[in-house]
N, C-alpha and C positions, 0 to 999 in steps of 0.2 A: 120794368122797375123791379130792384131788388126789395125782398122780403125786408122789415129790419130784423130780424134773428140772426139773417143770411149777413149781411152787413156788419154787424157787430164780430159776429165768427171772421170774417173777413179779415178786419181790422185787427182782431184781435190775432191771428194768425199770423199777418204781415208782422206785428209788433214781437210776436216769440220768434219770428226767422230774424228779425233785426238784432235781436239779443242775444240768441245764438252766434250770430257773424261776430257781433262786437268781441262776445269772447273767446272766436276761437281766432281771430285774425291781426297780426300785428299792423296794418293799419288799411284803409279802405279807401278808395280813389273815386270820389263821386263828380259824376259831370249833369249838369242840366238840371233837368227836376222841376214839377208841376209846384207852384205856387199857389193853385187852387183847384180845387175836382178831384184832390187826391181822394183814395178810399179806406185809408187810417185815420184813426183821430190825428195824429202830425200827419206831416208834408212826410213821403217817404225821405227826401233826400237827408232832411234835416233831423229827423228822427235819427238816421244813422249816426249821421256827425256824432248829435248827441250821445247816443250810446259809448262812440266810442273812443272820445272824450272823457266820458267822464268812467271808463275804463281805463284811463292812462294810455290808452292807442292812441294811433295818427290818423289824422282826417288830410286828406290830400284831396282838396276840393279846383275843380278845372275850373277858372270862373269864366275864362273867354267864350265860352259856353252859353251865358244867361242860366236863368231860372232860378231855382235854388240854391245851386251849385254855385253861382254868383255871391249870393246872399252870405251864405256859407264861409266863403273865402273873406267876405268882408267881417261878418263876426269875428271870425278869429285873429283878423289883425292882417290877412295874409294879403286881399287889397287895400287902397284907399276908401274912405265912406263915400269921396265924390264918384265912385265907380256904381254905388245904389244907383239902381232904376226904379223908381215908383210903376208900381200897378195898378191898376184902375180896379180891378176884383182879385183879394187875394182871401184865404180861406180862414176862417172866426181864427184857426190853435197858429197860424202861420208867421204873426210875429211874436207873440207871445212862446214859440217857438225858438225863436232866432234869438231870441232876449236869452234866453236859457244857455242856451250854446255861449254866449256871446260873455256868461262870467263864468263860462270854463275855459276862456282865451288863454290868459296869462299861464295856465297851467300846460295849456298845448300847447303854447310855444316854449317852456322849457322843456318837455321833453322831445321836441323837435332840435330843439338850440343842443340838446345832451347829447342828441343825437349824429348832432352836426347836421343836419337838413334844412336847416328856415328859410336861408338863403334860394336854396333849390325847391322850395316848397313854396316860394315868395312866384319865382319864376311860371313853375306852372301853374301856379293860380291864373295868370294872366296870358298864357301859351295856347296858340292853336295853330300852332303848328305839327300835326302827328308825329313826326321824328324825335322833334324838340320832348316833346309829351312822353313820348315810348321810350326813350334812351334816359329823362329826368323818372319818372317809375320806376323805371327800373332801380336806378342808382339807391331810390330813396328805400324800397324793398329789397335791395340789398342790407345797405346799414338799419334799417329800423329790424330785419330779421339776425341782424349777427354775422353776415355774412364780410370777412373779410377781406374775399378778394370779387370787390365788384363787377369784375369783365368772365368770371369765372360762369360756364354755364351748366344749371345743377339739370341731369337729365333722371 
């Protein structure tokens, strides 16, 4: 069993590398994610989102995945609500979480829509197919970085 001083440092750590990523990365691709027994006060996955959301960045959440990554995709408008799975233990900040994200939607989707992505943002939300996944990333970090020729490889 950890210390709580240990656990707090912890938390508190995970939460400055999340905030670092959000600002230094034009958008972040989360898959999965512990719904509960995470060791930040948020759910990692969802923390992220948030961050970086509500940084004007792109959340590119896999939801065919499960877990929070699911959750995620559904906040933001990118599944259907009927795609929610209830869980039987999810953790106290978890949807109170997801609530959070969930009125930065309308603003992540115009700047996906600006972007030209929702459609292909729509797709992999609900993709498990790795090809499908690898070739839609790509596309989507091409245009959300500027990159005008999307087949072009930057080495």
């Amino acid at each position: 069993m950890r210390a709580e001083g240990s656990a707090t440092l912890e938390a508190d750590t995970l939460s400055a590398m999340r905030r670092t990523m959000a600002a230094e990365t034009v958008l972040r691709v989360v898959a999965s994610g512990k719904v509960a027994g995470y060791r930040s006060r948020l759910p990692g996955i969802v923390e992220e989102a948030l961050l970086h959301a509500a940084n004007g960045r792109l959340v590119v959440p896999l939801g065919a995945f499960g877990g929070a990554a699911r959750d995620v995709a559904i906040e933001l408008g990118l599944l259907p609500e009927t795609a929610r799975v209830g869980y039987a233990a999810a953790g106290d900040s978890y949807y109170p979480a997801l609530a959070k994200l969930g009125k930065l939607a309308e603003e992540h989707r115009h700047v996906a829509e600006d972007a030209g992505i929702w459609r292909e943002m729509q797709v992999l939300a609900e993709a498990d197919d790795p090809t499908v996944i690898a070739v839609g990333v790509r596309r989507i970090a091409d245009r959300a970085s500027g990159n005008s020729n999307p087949s072009a490889i930057k080495r």
